[in-house]
C-alpha positions as CSV (number, residue, x, y, z in Angstrom):
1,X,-38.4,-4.3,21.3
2,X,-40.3,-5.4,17.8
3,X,-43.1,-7.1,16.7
4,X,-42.9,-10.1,15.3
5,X,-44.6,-11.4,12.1
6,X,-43.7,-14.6,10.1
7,X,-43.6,-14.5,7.2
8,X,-44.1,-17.4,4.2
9,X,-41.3,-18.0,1.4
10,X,-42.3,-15.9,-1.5
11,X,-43.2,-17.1,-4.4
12,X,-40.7,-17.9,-7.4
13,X,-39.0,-20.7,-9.5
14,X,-36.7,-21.7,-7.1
15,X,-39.6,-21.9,-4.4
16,X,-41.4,-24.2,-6.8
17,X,-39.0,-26.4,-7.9
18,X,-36.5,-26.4,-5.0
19,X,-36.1,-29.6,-2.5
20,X,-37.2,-28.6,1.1
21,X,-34.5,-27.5,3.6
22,X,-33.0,-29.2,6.3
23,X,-35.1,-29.3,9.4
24,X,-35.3,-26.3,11.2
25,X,-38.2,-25.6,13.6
26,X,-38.8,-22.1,15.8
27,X,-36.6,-21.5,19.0
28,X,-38.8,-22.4,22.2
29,X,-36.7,-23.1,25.1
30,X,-33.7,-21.2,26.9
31,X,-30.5,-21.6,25.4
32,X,-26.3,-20.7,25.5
33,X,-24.0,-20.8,22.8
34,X,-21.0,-19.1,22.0
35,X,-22.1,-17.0,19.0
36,X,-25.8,-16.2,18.1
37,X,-26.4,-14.8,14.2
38,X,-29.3,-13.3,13.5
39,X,-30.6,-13.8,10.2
40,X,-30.5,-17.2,8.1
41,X,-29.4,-16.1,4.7
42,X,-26.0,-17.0,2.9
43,X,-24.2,-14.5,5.2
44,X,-25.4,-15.5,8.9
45,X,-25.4,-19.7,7.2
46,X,-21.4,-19.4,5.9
47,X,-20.7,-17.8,9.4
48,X,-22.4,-20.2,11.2
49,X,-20.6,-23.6,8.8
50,X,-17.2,-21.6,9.3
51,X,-17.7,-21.3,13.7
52,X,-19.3,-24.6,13.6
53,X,-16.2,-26.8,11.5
54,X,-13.6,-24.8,14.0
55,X,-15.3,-26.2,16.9
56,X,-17.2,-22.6,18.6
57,X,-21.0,-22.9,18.9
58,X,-23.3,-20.6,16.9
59,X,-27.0,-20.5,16.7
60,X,-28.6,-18.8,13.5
61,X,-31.6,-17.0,14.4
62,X,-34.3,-17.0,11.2
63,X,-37.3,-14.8,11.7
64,X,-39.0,-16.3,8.6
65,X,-38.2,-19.4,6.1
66,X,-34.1,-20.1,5.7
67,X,-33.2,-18.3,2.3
68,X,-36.2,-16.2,3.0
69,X,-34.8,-12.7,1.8
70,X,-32.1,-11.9,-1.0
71,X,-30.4,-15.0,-0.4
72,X,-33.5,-17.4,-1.8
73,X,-34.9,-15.1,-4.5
74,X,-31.8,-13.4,-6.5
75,X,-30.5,-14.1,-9.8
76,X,-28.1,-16.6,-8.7
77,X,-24.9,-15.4,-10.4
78,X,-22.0,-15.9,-8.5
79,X,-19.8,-13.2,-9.5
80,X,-16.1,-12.0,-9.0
81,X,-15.1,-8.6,-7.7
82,X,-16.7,-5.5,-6.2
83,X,-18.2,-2.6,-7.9
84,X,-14.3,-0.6,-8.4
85,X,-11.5,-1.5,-10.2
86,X,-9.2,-3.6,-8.5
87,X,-6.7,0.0,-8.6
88,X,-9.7,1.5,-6.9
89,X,-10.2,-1.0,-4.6
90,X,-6.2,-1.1,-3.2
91,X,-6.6,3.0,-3.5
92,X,-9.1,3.0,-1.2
93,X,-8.6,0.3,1.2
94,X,-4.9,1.1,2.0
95,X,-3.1,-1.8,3.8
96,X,-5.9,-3.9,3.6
97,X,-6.8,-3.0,-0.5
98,X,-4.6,-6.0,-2.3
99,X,-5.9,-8.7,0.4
100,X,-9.8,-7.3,-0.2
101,X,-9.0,-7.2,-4.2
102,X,-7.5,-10.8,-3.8
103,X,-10.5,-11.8,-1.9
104,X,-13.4,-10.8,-3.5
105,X,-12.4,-11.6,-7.7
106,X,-11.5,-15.2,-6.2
107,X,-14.7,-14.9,-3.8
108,X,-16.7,-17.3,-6.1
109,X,-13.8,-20.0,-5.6
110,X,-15.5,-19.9,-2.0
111,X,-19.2,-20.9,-3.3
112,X,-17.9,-23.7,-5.4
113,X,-15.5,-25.2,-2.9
114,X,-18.2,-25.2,-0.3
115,X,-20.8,-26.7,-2.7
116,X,-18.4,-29.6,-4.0
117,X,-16.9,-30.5,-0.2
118,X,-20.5,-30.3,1.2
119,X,-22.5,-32.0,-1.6
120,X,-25.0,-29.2,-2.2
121,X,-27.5,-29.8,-5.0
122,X,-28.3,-26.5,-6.4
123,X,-27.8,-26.8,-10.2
124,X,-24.1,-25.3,-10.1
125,X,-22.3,-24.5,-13.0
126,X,-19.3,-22.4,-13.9
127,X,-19.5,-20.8,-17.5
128,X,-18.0,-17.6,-16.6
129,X,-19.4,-14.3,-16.1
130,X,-19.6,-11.7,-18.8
131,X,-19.5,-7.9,-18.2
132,X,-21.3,-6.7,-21.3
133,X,-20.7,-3.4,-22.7
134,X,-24.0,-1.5,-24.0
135,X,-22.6,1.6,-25.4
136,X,-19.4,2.7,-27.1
137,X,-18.7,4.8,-24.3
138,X,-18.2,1.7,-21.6
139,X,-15.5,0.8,-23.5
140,X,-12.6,2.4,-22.1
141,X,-13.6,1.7,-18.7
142,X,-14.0,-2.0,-19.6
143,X,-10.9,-2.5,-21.0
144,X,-8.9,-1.2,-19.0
145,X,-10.9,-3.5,-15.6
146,X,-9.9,-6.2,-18.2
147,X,-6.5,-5.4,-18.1
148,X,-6.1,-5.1,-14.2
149,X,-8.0,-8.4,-13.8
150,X,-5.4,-10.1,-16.6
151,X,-2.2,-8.2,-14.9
152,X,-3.3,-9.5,-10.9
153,X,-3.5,-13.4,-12.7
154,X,-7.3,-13.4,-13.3
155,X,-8.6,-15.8,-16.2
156,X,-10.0,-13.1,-18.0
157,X,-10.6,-13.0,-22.1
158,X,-11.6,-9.8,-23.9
159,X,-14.7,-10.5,-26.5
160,X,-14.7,-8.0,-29.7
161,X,-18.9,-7.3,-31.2
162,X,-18.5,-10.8,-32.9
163,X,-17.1,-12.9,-30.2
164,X,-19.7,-11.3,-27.4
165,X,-22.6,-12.0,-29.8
166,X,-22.0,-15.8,-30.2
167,X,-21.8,-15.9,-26.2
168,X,-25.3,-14.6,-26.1
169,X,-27.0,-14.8,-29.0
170,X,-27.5,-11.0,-29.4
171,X,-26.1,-8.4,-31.5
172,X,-26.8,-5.5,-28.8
173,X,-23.3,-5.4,-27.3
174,X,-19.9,-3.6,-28.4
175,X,-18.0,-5.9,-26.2
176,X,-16.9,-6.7,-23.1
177,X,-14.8,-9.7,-21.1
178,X,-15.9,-12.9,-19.9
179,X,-13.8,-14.1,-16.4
180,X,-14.1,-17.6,-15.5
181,X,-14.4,-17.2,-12.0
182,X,-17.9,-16.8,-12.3
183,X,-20.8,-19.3,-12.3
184,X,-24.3,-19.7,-11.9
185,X,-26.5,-21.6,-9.2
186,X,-30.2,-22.1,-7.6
187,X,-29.7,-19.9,-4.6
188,X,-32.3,-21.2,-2.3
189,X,-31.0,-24.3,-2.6
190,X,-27.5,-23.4,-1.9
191,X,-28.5,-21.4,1.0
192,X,-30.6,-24.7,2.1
193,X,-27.7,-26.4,1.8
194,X,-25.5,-24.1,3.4
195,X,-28.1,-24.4,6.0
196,X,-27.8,-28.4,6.5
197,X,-23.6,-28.4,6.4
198,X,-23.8,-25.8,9.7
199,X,-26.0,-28.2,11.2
200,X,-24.2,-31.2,10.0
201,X,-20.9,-29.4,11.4
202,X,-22.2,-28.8,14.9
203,X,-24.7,-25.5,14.6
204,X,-28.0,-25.0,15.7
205,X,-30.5,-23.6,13.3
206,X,-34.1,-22.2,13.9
207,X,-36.4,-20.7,11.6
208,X,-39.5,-18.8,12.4
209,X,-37.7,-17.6,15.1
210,X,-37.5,-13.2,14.6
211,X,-35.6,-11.6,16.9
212,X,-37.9,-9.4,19.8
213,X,-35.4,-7.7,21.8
214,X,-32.0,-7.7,22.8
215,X,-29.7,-6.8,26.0
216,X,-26.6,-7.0,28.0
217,X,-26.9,-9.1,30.9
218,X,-24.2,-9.9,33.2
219,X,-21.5,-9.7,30.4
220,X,-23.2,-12.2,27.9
221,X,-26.1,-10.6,25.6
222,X,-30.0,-11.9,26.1
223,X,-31.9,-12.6,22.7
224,X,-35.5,-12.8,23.0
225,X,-37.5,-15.0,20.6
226,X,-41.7,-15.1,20.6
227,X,-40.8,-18.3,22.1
228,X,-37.6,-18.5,23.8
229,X,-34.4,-17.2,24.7
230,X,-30.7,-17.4,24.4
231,X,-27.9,-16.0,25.8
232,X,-24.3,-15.6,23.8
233,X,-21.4,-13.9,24.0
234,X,-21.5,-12.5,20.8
235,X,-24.4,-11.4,18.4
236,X,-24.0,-11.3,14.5
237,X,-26.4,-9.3,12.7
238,X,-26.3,-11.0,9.0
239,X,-29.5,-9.3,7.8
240,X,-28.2,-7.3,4.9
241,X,-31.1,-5.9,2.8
242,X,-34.2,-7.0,5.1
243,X,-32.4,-5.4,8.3
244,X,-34.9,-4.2,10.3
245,X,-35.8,-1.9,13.7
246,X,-34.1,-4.2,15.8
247,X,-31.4,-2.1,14.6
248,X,-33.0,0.8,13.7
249,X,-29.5,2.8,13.2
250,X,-28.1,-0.1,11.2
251,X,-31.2,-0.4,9.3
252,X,-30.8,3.3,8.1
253,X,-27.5,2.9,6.9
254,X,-28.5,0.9,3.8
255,X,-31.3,1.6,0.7
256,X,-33.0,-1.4,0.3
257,X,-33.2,-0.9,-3.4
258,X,-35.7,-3.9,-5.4
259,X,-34.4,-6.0,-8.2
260,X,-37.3,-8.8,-10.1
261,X,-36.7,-11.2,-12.2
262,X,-38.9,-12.9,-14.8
263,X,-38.2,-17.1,-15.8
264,X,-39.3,-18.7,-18.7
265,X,-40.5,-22.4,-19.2
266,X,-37.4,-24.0,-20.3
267,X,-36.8,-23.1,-23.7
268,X,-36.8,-25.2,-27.2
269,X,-33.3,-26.6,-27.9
270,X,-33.4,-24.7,-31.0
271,X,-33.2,-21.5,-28.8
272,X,-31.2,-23.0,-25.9
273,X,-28.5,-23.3,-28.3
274,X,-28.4,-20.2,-29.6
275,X,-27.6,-18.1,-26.1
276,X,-25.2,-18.6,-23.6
277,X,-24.8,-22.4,-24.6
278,X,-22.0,-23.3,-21.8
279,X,-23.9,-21.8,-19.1
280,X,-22.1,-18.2,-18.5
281,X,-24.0,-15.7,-17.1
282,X,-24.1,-12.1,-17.7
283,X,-24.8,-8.5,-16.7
284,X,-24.8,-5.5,-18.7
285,X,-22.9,-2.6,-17.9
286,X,-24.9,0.6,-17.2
287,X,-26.6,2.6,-15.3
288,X,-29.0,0.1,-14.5
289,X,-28.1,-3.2,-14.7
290,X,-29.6,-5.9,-16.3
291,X,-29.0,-9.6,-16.0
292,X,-29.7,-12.9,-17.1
293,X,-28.6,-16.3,-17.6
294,X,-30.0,-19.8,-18.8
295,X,-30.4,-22.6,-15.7
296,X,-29.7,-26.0,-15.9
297,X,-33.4,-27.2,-17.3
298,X,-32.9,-24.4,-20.4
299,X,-35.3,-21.9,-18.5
300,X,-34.1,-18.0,-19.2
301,X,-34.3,-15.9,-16.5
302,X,-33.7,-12.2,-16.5
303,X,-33.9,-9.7,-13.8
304,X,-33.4,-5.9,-13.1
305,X,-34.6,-2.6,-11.3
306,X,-38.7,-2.8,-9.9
307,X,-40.7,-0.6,-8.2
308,X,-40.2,-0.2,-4.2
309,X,-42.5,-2.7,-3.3
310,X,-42.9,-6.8,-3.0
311,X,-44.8,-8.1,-6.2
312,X,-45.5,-11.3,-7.8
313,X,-46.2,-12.9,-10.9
314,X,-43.8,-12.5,-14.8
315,X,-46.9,-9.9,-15.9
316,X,-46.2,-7.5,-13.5
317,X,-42.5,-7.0,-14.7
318,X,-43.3,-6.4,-18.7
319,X,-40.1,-4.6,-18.9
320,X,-38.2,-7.6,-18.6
321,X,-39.7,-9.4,-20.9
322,X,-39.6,-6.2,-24.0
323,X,-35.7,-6.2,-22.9
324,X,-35.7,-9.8,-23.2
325,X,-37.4,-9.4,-26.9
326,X,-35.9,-6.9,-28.1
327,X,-32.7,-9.2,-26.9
328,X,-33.7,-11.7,-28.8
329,X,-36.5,-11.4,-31.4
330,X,-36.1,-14.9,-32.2
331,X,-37.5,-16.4,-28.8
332,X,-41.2,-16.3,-30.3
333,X,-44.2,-16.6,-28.1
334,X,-42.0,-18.4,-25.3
335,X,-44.0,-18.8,-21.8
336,X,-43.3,-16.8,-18.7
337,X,-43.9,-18.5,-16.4
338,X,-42.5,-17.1,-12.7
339,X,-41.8,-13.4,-12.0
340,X,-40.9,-11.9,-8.8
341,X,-38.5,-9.6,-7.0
342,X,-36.7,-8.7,-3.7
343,X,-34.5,-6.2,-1.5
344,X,-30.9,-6.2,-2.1
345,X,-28.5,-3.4,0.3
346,X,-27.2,-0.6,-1.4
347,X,-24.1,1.2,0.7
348,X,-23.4,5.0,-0.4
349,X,-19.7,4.3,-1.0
350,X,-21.0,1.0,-2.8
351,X,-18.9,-1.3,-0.3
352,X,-19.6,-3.6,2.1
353,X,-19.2,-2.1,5.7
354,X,-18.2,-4.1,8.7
355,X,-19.5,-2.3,11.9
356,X,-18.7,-3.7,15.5
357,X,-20.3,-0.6,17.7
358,X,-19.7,-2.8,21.1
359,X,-18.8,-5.5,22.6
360,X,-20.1,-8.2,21.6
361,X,-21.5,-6.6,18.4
362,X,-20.7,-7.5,14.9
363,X,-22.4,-7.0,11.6
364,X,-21.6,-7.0,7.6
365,X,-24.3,-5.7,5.5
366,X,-24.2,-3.9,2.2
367,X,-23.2,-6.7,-0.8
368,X,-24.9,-4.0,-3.3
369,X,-26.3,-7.3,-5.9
370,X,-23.0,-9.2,-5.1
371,X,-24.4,-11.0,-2.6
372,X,-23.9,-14.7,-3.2
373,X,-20.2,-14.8,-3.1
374,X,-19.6,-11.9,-1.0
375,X,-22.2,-13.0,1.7
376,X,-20.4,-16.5,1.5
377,X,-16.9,-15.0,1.8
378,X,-18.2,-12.5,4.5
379,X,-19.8,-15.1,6.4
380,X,-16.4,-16.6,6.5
381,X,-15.0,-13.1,8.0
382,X,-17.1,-13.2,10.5
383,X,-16.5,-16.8,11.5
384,X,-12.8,-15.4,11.7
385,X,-13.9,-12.3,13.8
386,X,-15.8,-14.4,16.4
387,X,-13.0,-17.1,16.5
388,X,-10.3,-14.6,17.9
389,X,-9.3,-12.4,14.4
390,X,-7.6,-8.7,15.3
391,X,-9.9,-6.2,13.6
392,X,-6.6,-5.4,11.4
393,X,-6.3,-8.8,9.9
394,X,-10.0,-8.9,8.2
395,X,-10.5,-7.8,4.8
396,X,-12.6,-4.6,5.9
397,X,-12.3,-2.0,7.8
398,X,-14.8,-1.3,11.0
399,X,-16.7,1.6,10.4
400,X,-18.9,3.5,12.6
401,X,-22.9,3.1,11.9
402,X,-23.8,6.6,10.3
403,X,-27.6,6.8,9.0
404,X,-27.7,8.2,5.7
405,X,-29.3,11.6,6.4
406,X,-33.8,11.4,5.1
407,X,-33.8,8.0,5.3
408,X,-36.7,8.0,5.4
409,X,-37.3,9.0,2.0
410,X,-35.1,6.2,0.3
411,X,-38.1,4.8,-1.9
412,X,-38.4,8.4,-3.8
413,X,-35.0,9.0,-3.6
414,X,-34.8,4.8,-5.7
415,X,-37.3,5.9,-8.0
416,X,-35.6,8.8,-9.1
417,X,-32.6,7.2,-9.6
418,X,-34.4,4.6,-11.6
419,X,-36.0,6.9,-13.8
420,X,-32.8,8.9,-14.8
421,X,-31.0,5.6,-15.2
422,X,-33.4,4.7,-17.7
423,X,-32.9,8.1,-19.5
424,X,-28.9,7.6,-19.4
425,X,-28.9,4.4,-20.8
426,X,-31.8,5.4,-23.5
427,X,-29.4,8.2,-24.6
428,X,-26.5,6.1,-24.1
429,X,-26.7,3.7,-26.6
């Protein structure tokens, strides 16, 4: 059993200037239903849209605000791919490596199909995501990704010193590719309006509602609520980087490592113009990455590695804003005006990892920052899963839950790592 403690949306731009969610108020009565999914983020919310359209009821299970964790507060790129090389991918997967490849570069086809067919506001656009080379040394690598994306069909176009610096208004980068498949998007919104197509399609939402305990009872499972109950066949555990003791195995399997970002007020048109004028978005290769793109209202937001703990406000994340200067010495004395950060999961193999350790048991954690379209196109996996899918016809593996060995130490073990990241790229470039 765990405590329970609510928790209010965190401040940031997309809590200020997004539209409230669809209605959904805390679990207080005894229910059944098919499939209950704990956790009301993009992954538990696709899962829930995908059982509910094929006709199987699902309940999602929020302990907080819908789009509380990663899913409402990250940078809201929606980008193709996985951390390896598609070769690395299909080397590693096996049987299952060219379906997974296939999969997750097209994954952002996913987001905007869903946002189009369901009519989600969320400031959506699809400018193309650049992988931007820092140091000479990237180069190889970056090419030749470039030329496994171009030879599996991907719209993929390589971008010399000039071309990358007319993309984003910087002289900083050697190069790099820009694939269309990406895009950009409000995430809170989309995950609030991921939230109201479930419930349009037949699912049950609740927020508020954290999970106290759960147990097998007379071949179903029992989910207890502060106020209620349920009882389900199958439970989905869609909690990603905010997993918690519930699952205290599953929770050790993953570093919750922090990434902030800092927004501007939107910015003069003379400076709009100047970087990333159709709306791509970017990332910069490295050891620690840093990413930014330009929303819909000309606002610039920017985000990378914090310190191991929640924080608030654009002056307690200076680093962004000298990276963003140094960037950009042009921007001038522009206004920051929201900074904040959040828990994404980090996996040791840097995959996601499907784990079904009973009956009844499901969960997909582990996006490490590719979270919008992977949650959305693993929500879907699971939808498939619960529906009647053999284990060998979804795009991962199961895995056994193994808790990475001194856990317990994961925020020295992250600042370390941050620290020599720094250092690397410093020397790097």
């Amino acid at each position: 059993m765990v405590s329970s403690s609510i928790k209010t949306l965190p401040s940031s731009l997309y809590a200020a200037i997004t539209p409230p969610g669809p209605d959904a108020s805390a679990l207080t009565s005894t229910q059944m239903t098919d499939t209950v999914i704990i956790g009301g983020g993009i992954t538990g919310l696709s899962a829930a849209l995908h059982l509910a359209q094929d006709g199987h009821k699902a309940m999602v299970l929020e302990a907080n605000a819908i789009g509380w964790g990663a899913s409402g507060r990250n940078g809201g790129q929606v980008n193709p791919g996985l951390k390896y090389t598609p070769a690395e991918v299909e080397r590693d997967m096996g049987v299952r490596g060219r379906a997974l490849v296939e999969a997750a570069w097209n994954a952002p086809d996913l987001v905007f199909d869903l946002i189009e067919r369901h009519g989600i506001v969320c400031d959506a656009a699809r400018g193309g995501t650049i992988r931007a080379v820092t140091a000479s040394g990237q180069l190889a690598h970056e090419q030749g990704l470039f030329n496994e994306c171009r030879e599996r069909g991907g719209p993929v176009t390589w971008l010399d010193q000039a071309d990358i610096a007319r993309h984003t208004g910087t002289d900083r980068y050697c190069g790099g590719f820009i694939d269309a498949r990406g895009g950009q998007l409000n995430p809170l919104a989309y995950t609030r309006g991921l939230a109201r197509a479930a419930i349009d399609a037949g699912a049950v939402v609740h927020a508020n509602s954290p999970v106290l305990s759960l147990r097998r009872d007379r071949g179903k499972w029992q989910v207890r609520t502060p106020a209620g109950n349920v009882h389900a066949r199958q439970v989905v555990f869609a909690t990603n980087g905010y997993t918690g003791r519930l699952w205290n195995r599953l929770r050790r399997t993953l570093v919750p490592a922090y990434s902030a970002i800092v927004a501007t007020d939107p910015l003069p048109d003379a400076v709009r113009a100047r970087i990333l004028a159709q709306r791509e978005v970017v990332y910069e290769m490295g050891e620690l990455v840093t990413y930014y793109r330009i929303d819909g209202t000309g606002r610039l937001l920017i985000g990378g590695r914090s310190a191991s703990l929640d924080l608030s406000g654009p002056e307690t994340f200076p680093f962004l804003q000298r990276h963003a200067k140094r960037l950009w010495p042009f921007l001038g004395d522009v206004t920051w005006r929201y900074g904040w950060n959040g828990q994404i999961a980090i996996t040791l193999d840097h995959y996601p990892h499907w784990h079904e350790p009973m009956e009844g048991i499901m969960a997909c954690v582990g996006y490490n920052g590719r979270g919008v379209a992977m949650a959305t196109l693993m929500g879907r996996e699971i939808a498939r899963r619960a529906d009647g899918a053999s284990p060998a016809d979804l795009l991962l593996p199961t895995s056994p839950v193994r808790p990475i060995p001194a856990h317990f130490g994961w925020r020295i073990g992250v600042a370390a790592a941050v620290i020599r990241g720094r250092i690397m790229d410093s020397l790097s470039r």
